[in-house]
C-alpha positions as MATLAB code, in Angstrom:
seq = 'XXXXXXXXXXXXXXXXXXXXXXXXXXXXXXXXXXXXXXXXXXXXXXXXXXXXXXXXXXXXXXXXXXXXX';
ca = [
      38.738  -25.275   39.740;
      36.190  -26.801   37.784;
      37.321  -30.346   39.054;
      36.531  -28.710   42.934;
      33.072  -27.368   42.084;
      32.187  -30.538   41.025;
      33.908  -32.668   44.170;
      31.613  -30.279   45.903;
      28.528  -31.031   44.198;
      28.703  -34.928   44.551;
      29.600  -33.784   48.262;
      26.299  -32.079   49.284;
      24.369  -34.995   46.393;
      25.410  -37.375   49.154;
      24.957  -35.327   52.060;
      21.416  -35.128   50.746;
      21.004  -38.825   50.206;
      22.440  -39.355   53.755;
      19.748  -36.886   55.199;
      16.996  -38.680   53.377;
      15.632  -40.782   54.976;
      13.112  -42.402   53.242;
      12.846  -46.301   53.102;
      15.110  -46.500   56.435;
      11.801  -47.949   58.276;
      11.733  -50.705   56.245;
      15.442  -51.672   56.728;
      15.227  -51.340   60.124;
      12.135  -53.825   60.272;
      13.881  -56.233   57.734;
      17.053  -55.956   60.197;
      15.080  -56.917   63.067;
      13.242  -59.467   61.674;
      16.352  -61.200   60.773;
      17.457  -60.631   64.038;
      14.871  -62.484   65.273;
      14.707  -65.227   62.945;
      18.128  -65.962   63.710;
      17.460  -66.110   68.095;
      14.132  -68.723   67.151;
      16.545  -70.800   65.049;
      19.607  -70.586   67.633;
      16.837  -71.674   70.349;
      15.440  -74.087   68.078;
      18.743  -75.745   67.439;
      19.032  -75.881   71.718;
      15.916  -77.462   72.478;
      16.153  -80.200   69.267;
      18.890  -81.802   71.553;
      17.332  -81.918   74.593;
      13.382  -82.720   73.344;
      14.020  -86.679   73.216;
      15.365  -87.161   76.756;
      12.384  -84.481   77.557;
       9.807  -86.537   75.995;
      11.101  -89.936   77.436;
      11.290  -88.781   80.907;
       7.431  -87.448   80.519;
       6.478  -90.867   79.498;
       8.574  -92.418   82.144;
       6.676  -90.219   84.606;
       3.069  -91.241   83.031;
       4.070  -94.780   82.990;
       5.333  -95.200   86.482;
       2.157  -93.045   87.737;
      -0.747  -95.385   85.748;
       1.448  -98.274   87.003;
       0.761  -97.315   90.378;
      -3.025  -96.705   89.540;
];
């Protein structure tokens, strides 16, 4: 019996740390924040490969327009 009274009381203990609430802002920003380090780094990664052909056909463009100058 005694071993049930006890089951119970860790029961509603964690019950009552579920219902608390306290501190669940902050995960919630830290998850996010993660979140969106991780989509700036995934887009990051995307755009490395494609800057240098970016870049070259800008200059291309500038140097075929002051050629025509």
């Amino acid at each position: 019996m005694k071993y049930i009274a006890k089951m119970h009381l860790a029961f509603n203990r964690a019950i009552e740390n579920i219902k608390n609430k306290k501190g669940q802002n902050t995960v919630e920003y830290m998850l996010m924040l993660l979140v969106i380090i991780g989509v700036v780094f995934a887009v990051g990664a995307l755009i490395k490969n494609y800057m240098p052909d970016l870049f070259q056909q800008i200059k291309d463009k500038i140097s075929g327009s002051a050629s025509q100058i």
